[in-house]
N, C-alpha and C positions, 0 to 999 in steps of 0.2 A: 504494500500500500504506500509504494513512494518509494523516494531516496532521498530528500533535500530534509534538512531538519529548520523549523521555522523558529522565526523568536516569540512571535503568537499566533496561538491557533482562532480560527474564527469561525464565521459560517459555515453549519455543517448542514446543507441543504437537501431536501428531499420532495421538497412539491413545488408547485405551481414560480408560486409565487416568496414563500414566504423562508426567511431562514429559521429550523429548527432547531441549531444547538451552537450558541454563542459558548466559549471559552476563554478565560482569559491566558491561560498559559497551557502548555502541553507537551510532551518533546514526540516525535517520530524515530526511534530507533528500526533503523531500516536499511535495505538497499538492496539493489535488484540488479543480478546477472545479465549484463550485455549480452544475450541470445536473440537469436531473430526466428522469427519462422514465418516460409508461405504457402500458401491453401490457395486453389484456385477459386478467384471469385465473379461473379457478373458484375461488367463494368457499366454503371450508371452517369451519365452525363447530369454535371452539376451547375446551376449557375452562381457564379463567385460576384457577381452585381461587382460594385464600387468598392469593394474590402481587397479583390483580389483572392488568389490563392499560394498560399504559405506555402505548399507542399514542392514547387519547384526549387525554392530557397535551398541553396547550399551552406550547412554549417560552415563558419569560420573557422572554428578550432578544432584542427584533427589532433586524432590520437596520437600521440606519442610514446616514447619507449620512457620506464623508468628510471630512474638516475639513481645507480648505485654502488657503496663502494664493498659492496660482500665483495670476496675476492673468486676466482675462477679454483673449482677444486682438480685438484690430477689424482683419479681412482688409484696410480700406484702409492701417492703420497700416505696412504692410511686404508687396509683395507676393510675394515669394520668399523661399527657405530654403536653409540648407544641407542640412538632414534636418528630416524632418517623421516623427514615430514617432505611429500609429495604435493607441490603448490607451491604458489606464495601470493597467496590474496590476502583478506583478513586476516580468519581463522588461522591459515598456514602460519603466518608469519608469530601471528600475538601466541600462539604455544611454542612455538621456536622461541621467542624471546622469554615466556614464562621456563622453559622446559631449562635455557639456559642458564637461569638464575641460581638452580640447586647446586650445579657443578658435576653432573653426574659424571663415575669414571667407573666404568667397569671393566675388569679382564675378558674376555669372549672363549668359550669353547665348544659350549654346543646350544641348542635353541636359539636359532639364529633365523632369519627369513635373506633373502635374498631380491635384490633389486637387477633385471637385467638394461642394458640402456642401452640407446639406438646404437652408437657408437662399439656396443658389443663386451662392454667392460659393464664389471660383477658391481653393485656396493651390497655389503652385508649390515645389516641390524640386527637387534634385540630386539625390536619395535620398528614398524614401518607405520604411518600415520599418512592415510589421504585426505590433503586438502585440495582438489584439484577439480572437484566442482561438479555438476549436477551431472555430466557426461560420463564420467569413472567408471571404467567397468572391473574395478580393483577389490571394488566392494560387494558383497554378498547379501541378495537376499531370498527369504523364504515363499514367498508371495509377490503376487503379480506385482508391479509397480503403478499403480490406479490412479494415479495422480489427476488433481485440478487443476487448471493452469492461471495465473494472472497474468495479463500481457498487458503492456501497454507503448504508448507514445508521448513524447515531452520535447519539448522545444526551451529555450533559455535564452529569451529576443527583445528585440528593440523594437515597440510599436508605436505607432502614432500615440496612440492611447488606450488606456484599459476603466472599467467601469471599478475596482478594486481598490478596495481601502489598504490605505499603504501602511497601513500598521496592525493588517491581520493575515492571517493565512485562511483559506477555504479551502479543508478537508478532504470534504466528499461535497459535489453537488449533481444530485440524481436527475437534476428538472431534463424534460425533454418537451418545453417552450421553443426551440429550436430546428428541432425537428417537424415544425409544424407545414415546413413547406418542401418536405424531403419524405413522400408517403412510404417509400421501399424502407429508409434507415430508419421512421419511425415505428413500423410491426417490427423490424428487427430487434430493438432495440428497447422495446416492450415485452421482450421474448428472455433477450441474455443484453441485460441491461449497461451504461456504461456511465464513468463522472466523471468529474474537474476536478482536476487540483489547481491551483492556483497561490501565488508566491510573491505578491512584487515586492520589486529592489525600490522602484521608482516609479512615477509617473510615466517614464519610457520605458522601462526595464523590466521585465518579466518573466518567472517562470511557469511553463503551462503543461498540462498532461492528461491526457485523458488515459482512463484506466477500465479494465475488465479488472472487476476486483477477483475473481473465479469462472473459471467455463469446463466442460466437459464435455467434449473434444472443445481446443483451445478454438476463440473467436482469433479470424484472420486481421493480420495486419493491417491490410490496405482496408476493413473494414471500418478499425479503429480510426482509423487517417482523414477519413471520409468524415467520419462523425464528429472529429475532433475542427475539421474544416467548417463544417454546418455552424458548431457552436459558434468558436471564434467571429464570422458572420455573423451572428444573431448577437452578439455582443457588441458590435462594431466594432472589434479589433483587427485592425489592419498590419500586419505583419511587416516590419522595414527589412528586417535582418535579424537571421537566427546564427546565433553566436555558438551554441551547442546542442544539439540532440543527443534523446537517448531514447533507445529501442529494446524493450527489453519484456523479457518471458522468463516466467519462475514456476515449475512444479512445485505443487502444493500437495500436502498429507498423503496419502498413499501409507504405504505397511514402513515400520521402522525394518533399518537393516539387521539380518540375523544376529545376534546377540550371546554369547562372543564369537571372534572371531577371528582367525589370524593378524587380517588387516585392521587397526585401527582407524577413524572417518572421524574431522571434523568440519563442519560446516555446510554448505549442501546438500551434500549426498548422506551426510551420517542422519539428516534425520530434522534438524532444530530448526526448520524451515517455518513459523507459525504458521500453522496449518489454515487458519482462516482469516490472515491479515497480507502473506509474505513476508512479515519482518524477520529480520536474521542474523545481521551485523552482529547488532547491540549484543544480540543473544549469544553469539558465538562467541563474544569480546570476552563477554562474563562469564564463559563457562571453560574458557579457556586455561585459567587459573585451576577449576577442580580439575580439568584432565592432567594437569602439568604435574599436580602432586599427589596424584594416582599412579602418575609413571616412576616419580621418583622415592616412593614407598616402596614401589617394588625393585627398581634396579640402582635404590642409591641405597637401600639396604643390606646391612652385612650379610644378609640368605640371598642375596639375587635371584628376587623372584624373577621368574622368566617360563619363557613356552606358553601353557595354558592360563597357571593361575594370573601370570600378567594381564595377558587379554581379559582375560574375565574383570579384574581389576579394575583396568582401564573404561571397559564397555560401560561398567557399572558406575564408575564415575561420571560416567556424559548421562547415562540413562538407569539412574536407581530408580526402584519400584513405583515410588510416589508421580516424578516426574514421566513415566510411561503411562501413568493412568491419567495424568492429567492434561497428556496430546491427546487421548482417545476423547476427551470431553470437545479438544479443539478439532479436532478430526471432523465431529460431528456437526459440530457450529459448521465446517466445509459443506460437508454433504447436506446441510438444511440451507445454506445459502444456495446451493446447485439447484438448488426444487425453485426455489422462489422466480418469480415472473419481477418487472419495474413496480409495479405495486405493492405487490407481498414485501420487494427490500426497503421498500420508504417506511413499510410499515414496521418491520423488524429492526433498522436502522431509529423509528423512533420511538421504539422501548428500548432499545439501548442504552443511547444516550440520553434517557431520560433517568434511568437508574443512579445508584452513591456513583460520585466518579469514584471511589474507592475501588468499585468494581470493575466500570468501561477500564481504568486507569491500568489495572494490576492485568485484565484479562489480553488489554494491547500488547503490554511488555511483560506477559508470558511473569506473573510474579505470585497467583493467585497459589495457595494450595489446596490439595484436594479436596480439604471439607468447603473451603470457600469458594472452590468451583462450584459443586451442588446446592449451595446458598445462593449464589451467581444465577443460575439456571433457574432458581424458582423462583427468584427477585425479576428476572428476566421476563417468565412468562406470566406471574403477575402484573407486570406492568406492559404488557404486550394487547394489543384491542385483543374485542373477540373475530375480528377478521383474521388475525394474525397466528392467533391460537387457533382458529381452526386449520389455518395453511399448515400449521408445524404438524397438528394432529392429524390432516389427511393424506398431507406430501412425504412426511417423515417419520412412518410409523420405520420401514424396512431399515433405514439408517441409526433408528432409535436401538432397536432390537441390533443392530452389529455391535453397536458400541456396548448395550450392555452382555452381549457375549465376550468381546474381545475386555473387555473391565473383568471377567470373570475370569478369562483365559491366563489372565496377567497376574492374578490374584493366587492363583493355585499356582 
């Protein structure tokens, strides 16, 4: 649900007209894998009046290579490790740097894993740790990969002008006001719904995004592109120059990776993806610290642990009991947002955030525990209409029933 973290949150909008959930402060711990994906779709001619259309716009600022002074390793200089971490994104890095703080030194003899690299040279660990991102196929699991997807499109531009108070940030806004002269992208759109974020720097300066908060099978691209074009027009924003885009797709909930297991995962692929928001960073940052002295309990202790009980160690450190039962609640919150049409999530969207923010606050950034999850849930559909409650009770009985099997499964 984003990448930019605001200095305040504001309008969090879901009807017509009116904004639903003022804030004054809030953070976004978030960020979202540059992946792209295309689907083939039917191209609709659109009329861009007097706004123009943004989408030919070439961003300013391309990517670039990082600037680092790690040094270049030679496999014969050292042939084994104590951890070897696969990546260097967030996650990769902040357990490298946690992991290097103990000092680990071990002797090496045997329970070892093995890294083979293009180049054709061996490295050896105690621990191999992938941080390498949602594509990994390093990591194991039991069950299908069933994943949800968020996608979206954002632009970070210089405009004529924007209608945005320059001292708030907007959230989510659901209206499809917009769409009123776009008949194809508004049953779309009515169907597997889409919002704004919204960010300005300035008067001219702006960040903008329109988002699939979940889909299954992911909504396309150039779908999103389209819709994000409509808005902008219905706002009168006229696009001068985009200074940076971002394109990007995140699998959502789906089965946690087999538990334990040779390989080590953090980030990504190991699982801590919020299952019903996207947020990841923040959560990776923070858990980064328990994996790091899971690993050095086991191999900076005078028993070097190692082979299985390590793995097992490690696994349980990212994913003890409590926290596995308290993705299956998020899991759920995915699959009842998948059932929901534009209506039903305005409507779920405002018992939400109508709730303690104690609750919205802890269940964003993944802090709630389990008994305050179930408190969550019935504070939830208490404050939820009876429109709303009936969508959860007649779209969400089959997803109700997984989760309380997989809560059961987890438990034994």
């Amino acid at each position: 649900m984003g990448t930019l973290v605001g200095p305040v949150l504001s309008a969090f909008t879901t009807s017509k007209d009116r904004p639903l959930f003022p804030s004054p402060t809030a953070s976004l711990p978030s960020s979202k894998p540059h992946l792209t994906t295309s689907r083939k779709t039917h191209h609709h001619e659109i009329n861009t009046s007097r706004f123009g259309n943004f989408l030919h716009l070439k961003p300013e600022s391309k990517p670039g290579c990082l600037d680092s002074d790690l040094p270049w390793f030679n496999p014969s200089d050292r042939p084994c490790f104590d951890v070897i971490i696969i990546g260097t994104g967030p996650g990769g890095l902040r357990l490298a740097e946690q992991v290097s703080q103990y000092g680990i030194k071990v002797k090496h003899e045997e329970f070892e894993s093995t890294i083979q690299c293009d180049d054709g040279s061996e490295l050896k660990a105690s621990l191999i740790v992938d941080a390498s991102g949602f594509s990994s196929s390093f990591v194991e699991y039991d069950k299908p990969r069933n994943y949800g997807y968020q996608i979206a499109h954002g632009i970070f531009a210089e405009v004529d002008s924007h209608p945005f108070d320059l001292d708030k940030m907007v959230l989510m806004d659901w209206r499809d006001s917009h769409l009123g002269n776009e008949p194809y992208l508004r049953v779309n759109n009515s169907k597997l719904a889409t919002f704004l974020y919204a960010m300005p720097f300035d008067s001219n300066l702006i960040f903008l995004e329109e988002t699939s908060l979940v889909s299954r099978p992911v909504l396309s691209y150039s779908e999103i592109k389209r819709r994000m074009e409509a808005r902008l027009r219905h706002l009168g924003i006229r696009v001068r120059k985009v200074i940076e885009d971002e394109k990007c797709l995140i699998p959502m909930g789906g089965p946690l990776p087999r538990i334990p297991q040779n390989v080590m995962a953090i980030g990504g692929i190991s699982g801590v993806v919020h299952p019903s928001t996207g947020y990841m960073v923040a959560r990776t940052m923070a858990l980064a610290p328990l994996v790091a002295e899971a690993i050095a309990e086991c191999l900076g202790s005078t028993r070097m642990i190692r082979g299985r009980p390590l793995y097992h160690k490690v696994w349980n450190g990212l994913w003890p009991i409590e926290r596995r039962l308290s993705r299956e609640f998020c899991c759920f919150g995915m699959e009842t947002l998948l059932k929901l049409d534009l209506v039903g999530t305005r409507n779920f969207f405002e018992a939400f955030f109508d709730l303690d923010p104690y609750y919205w606050h802890g269940f964003l950034s993944s802090r709630l525990s389990l008994h305050e999850f179930a408190s969550f849930s019935l504070s939830l559909f208490g404050h939820a209409s009876n429109s709303s409650r009936l969508d959860i009770m007649s779209k969400c009985p089959v997803p109700l029933v997984r989760m309380l099997g997989n809560l059961a499964l987890q438990v034994i």
